[in-house]
Jmol script that loads the backbone (N, CA, C; Angstrom):
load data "model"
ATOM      1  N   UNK A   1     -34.940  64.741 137.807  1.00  0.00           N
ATOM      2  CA  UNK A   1     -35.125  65.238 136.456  1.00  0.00           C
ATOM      3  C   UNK A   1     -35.853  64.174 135.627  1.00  0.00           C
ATOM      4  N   UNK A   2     -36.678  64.650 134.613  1.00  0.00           N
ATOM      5  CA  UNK A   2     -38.288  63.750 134.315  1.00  0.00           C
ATOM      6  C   UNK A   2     -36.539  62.914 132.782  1.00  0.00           C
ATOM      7  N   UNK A   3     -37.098  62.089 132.177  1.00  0.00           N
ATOM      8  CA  UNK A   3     -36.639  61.590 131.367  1.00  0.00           C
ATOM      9  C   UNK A   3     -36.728  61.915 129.991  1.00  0.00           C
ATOM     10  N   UNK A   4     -37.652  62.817 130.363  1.00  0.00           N
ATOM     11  CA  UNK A   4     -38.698  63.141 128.646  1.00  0.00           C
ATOM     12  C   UNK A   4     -37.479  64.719 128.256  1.00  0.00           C
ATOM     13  N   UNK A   5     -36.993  65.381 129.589  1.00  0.00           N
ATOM     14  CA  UNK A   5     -36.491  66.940 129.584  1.00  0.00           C
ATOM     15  C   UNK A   5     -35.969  67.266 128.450  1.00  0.00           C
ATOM     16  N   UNK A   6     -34.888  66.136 127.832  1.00  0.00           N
ATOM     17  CA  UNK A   6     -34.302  66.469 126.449  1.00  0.00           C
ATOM     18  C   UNK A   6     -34.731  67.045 125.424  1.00  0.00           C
ATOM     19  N   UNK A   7     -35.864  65.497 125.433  1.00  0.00           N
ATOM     20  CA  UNK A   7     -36.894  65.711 124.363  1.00  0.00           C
ATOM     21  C   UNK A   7     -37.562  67.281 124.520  1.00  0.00           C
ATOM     22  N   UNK A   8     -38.166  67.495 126.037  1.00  0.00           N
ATOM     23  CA  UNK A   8     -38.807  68.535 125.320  1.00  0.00           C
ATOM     24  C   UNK A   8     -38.198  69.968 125.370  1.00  0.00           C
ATOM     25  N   UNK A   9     -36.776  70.101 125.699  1.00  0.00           N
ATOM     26  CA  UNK A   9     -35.334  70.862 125.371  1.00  0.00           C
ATOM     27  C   UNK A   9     -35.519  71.172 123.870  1.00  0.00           C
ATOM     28  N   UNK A  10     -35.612  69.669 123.400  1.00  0.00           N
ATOM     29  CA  UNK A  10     -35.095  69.902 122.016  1.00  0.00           C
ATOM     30  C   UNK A  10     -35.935  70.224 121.311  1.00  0.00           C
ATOM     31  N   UNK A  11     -37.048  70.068 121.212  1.00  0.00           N
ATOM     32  CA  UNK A  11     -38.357  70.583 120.933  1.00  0.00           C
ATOM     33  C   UNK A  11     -39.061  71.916 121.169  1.00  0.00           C
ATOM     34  N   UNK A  12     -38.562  72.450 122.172  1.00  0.00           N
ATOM     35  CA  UNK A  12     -38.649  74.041 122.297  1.00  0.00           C
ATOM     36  C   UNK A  12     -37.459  74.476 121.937  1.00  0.00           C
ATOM     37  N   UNK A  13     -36.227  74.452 121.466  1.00  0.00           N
ATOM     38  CA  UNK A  13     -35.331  74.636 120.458  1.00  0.00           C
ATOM     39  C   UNK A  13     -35.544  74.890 119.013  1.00  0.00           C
ATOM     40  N   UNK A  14     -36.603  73.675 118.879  1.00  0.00           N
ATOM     41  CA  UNK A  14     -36.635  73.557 117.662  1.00  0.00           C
ATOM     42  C   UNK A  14     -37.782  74.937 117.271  1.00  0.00           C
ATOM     43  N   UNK A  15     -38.175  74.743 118.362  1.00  0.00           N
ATOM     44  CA  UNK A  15     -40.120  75.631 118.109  1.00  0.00           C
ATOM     45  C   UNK A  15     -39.116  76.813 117.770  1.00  0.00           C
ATOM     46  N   UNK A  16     -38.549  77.656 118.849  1.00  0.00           N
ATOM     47  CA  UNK A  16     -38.027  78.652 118.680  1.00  0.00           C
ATOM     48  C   UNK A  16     -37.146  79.134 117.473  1.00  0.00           C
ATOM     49  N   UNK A  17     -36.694  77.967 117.027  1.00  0.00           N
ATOM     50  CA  UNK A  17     -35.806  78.226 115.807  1.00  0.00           C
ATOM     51  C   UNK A  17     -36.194  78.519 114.306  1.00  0.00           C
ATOM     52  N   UNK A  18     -37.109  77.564 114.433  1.00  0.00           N
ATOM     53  CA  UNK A  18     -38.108  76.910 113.209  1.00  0.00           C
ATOM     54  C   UNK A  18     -38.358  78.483 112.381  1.00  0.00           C
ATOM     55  N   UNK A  19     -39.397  79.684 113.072  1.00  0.00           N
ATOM     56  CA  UNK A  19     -39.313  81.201 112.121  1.00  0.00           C
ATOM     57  C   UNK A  19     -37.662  81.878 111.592  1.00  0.00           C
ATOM     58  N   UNK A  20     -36.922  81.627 112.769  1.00  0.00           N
ATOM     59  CA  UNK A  20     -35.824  82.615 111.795  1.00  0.00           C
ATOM     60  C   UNK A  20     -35.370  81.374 110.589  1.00  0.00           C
ATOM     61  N   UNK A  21     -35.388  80.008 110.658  1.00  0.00           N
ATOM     62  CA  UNK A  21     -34.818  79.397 109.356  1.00  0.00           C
ATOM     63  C   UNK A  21     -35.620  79.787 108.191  1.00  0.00           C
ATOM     64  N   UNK A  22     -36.932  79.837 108.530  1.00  0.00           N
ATOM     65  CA  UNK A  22     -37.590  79.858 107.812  1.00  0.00           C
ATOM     66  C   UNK A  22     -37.818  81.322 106.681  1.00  0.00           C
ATOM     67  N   UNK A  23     -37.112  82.100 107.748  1.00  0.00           N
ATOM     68  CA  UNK A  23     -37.380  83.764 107.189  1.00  0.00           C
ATOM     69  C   UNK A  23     -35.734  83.654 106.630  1.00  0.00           C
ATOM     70  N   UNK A  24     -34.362  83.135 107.177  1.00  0.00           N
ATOM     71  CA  UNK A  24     -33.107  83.452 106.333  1.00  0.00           C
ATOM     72  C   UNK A  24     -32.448  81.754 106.193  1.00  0.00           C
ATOM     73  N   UNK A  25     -32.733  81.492 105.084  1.00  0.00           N
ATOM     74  CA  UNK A  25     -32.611  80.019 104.800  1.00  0.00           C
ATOM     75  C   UNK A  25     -31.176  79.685 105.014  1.00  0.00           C
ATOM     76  N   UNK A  26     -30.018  80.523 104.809  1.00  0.00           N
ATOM     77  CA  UNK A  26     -28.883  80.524 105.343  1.00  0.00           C
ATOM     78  C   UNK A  26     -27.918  79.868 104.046  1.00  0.00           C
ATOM     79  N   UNK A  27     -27.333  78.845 104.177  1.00  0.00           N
ATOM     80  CA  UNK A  27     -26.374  78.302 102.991  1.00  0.00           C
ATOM     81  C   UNK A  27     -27.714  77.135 101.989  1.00  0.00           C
ATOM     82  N   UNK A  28     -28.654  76.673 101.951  1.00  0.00           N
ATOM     83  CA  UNK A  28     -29.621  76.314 101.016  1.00  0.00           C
ATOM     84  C   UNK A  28     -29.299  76.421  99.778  1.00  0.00           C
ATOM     85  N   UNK A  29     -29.020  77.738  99.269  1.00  0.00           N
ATOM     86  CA  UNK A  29     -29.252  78.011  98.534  1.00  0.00           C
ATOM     87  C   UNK A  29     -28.261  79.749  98.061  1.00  0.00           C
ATOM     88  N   UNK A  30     -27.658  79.825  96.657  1.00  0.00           N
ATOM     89  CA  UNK A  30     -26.766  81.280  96.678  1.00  0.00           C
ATOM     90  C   UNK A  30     -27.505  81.664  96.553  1.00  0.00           C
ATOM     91  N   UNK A  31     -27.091  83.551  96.698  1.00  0.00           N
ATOM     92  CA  UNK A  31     -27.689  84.192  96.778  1.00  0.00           C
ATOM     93  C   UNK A  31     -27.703  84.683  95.364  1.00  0.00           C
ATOM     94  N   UNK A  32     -29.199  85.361  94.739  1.00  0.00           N
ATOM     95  CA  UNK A  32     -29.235  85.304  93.015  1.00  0.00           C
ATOM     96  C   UNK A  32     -29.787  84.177  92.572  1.00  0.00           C
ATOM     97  N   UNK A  33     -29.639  82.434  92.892  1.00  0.00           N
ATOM     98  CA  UNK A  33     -29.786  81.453  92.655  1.00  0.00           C
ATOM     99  C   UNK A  33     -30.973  81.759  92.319  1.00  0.00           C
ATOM    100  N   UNK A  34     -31.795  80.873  91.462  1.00  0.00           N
ATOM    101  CA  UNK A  34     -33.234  81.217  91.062  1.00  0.00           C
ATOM    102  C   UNK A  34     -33.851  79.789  92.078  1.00  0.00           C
ATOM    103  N   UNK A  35     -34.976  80.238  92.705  1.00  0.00           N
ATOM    104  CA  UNK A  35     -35.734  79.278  93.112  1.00  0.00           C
ATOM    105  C   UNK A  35     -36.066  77.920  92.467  1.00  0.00           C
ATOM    106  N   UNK A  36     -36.455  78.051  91.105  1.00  0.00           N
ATOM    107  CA  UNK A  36     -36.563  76.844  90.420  1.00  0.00           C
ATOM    108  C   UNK A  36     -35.658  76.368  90.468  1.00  0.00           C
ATOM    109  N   UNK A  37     -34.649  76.480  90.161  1.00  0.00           N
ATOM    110  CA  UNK A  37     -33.351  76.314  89.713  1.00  0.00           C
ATOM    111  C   UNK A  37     -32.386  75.392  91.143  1.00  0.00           C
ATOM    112  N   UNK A  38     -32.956  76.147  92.302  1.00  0.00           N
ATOM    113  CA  UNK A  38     -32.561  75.340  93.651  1.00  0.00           C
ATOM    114  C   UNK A  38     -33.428  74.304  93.706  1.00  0.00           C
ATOM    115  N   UNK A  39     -34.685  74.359  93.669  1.00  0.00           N
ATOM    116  CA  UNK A  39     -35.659  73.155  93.873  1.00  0.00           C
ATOM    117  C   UNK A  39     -35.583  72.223  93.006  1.00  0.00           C
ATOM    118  N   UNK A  40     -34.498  72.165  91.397  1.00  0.00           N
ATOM    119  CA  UNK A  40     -34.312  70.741  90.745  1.00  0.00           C
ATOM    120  C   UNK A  40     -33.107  70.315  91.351  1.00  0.00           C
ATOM    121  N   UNK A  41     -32.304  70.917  91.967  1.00  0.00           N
ATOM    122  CA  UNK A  41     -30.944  70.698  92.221  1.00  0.00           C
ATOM    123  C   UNK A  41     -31.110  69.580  93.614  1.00  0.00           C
ATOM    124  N   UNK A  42     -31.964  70.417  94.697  1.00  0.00           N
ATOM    125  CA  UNK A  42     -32.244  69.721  96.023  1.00  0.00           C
ATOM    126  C   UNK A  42     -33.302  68.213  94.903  1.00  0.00           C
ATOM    127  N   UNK A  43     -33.874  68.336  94.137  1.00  0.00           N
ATOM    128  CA  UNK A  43     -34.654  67.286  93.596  1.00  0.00           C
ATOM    129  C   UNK A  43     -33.902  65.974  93.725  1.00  0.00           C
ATOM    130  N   UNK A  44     -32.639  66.828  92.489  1.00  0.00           N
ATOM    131  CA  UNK A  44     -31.858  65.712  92.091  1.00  0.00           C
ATOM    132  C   UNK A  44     -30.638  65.082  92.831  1.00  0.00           C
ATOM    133  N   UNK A  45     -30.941  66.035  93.786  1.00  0.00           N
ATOM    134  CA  UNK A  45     -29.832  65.478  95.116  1.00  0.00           C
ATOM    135  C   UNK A  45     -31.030  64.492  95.908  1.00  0.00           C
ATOM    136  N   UNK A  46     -31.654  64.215  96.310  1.00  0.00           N
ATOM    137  CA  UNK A  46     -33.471  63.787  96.960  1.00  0.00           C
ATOM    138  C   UNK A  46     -33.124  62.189  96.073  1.00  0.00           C
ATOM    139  N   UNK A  47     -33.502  62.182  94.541  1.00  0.00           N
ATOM    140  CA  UNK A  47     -33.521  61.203  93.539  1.00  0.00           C
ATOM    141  C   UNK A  47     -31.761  60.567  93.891  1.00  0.00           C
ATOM    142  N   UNK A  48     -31.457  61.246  93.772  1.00  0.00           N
ATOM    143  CA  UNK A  48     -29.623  60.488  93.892  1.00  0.00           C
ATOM    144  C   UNK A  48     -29.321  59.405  95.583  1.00  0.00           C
ATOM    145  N   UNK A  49     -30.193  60.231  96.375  1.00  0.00           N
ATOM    146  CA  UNK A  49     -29.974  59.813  97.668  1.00  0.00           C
ATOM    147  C   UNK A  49     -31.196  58.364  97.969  1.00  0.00           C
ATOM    148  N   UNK A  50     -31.907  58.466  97.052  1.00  0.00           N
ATOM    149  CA  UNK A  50     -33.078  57.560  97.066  1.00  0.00           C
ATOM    150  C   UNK A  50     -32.429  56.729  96.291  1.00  0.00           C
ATOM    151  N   UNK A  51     -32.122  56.533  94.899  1.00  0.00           N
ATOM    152  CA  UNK A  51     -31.382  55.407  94.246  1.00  0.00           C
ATOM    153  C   UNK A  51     -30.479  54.635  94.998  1.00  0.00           C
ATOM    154  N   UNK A  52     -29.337  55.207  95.837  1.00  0.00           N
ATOM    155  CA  UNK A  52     -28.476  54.984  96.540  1.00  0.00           C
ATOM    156  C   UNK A  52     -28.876  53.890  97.743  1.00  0.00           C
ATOM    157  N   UNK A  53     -29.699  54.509  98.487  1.00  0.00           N
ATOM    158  CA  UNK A  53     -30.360  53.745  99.361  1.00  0.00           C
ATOM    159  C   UNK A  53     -31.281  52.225  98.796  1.00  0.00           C
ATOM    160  N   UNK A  54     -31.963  52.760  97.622  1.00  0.00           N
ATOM    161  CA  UNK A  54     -32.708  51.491  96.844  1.00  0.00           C
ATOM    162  C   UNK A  54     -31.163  50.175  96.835  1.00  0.00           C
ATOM    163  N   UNK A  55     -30.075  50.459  96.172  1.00  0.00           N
ATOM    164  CA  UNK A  55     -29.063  49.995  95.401  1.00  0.00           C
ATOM    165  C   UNK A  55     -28.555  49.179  96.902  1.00  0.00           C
ATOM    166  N   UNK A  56     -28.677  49.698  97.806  1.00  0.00           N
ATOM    167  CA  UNK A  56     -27.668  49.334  99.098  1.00  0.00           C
ATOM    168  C   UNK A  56     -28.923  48.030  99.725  1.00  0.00           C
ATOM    169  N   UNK A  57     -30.066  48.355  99.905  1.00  0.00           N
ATOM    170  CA  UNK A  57     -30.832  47.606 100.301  1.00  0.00           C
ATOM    171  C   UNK A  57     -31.385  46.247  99.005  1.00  0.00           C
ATOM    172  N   UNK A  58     -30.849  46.575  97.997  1.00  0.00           N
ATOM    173  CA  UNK A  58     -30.803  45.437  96.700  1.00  0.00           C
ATOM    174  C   UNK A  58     -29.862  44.771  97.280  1.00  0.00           C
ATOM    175  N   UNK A  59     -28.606  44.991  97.238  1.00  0.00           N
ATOM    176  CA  UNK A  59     -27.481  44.328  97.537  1.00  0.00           C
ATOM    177  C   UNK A  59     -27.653  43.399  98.907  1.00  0.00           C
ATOM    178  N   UNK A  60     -28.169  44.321 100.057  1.00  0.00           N
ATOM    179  CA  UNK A  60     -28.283  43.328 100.815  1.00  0.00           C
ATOM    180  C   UNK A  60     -29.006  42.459 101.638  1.00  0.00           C
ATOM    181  N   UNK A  61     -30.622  42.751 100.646  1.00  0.00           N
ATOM    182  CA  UNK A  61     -31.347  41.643 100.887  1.00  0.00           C
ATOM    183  C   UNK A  61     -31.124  40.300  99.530  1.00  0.00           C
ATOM    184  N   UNK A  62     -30.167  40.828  98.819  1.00  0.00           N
ATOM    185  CA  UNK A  62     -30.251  39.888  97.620  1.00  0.00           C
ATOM    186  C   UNK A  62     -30.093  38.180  98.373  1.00  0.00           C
ATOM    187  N   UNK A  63     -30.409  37.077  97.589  1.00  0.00           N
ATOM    188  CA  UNK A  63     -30.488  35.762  98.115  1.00  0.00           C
ATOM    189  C   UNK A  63     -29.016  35.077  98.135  1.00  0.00           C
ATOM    190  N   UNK A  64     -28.828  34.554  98.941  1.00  0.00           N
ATOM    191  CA  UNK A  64     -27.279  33.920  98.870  1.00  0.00           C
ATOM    192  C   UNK A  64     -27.984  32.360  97.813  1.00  0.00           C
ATOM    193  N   UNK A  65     -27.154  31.871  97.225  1.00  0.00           N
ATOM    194  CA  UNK A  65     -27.023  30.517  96.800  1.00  0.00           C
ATOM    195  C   UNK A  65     -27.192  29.697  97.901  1.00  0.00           C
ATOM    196  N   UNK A  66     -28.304  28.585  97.924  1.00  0.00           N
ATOM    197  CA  UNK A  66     -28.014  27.454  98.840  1.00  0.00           C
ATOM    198  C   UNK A  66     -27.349  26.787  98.701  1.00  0.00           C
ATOM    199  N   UNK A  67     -26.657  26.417 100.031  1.00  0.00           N
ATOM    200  CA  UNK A  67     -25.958  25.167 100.290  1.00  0.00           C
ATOM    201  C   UNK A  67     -26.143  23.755  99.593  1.00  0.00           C
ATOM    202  N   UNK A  68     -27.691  23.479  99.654  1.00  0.00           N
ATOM    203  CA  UNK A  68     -28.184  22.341  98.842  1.00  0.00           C
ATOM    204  C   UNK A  68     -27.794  22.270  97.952  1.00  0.00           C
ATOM    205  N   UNK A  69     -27.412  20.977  97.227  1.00  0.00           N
ATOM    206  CA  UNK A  69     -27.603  20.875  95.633  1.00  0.00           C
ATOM    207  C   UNK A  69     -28.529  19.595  95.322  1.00  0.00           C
ATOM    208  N   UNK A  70     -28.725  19.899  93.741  1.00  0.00           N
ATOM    209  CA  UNK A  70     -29.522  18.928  93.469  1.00  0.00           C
ATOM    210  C   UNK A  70     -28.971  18.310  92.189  1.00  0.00           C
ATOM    211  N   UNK A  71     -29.203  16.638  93.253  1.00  0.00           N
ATOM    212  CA  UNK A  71     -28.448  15.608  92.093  1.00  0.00           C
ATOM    213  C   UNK A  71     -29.248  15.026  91.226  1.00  0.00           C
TER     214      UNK A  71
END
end "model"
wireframe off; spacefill off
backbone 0.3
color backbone group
């Protein structure tokens, strides 16, 4: 069995899947919900998840204090 099989398992999975998500979006979004109205929500979930990540990678590239001092 080739090594790649998964990959391309999962990839003709995906091919096959890809029209029906696309035609019944499923939990995305209620039903009635107004389109605009979903697309600021996913926005501001997008912006929340990006700050988050900014905030985590601040923290831990921030500089430690050196050891050195100066007399």
């Amino acid at each position: 069995m080739s090594r790649r099989a998964p990959e391309i398992a999962a990839l003709a999975a995906l091919v096959v899947t890809v029209p029906a998500w696309a035609d019944h979006p499923g939990g995305l979004r209620m039903e009635g919900m107004n389109p605009v109205v979903a697309a600021l929500v996913w926005a501001a979930a997008a912006f929340l998840i990006g700050m988050a990540i900014v905030a985590i990678v601040t923290v831990l590239a921030r500089r430690r204090p050196s050891a050195r001092r100066d007399r």
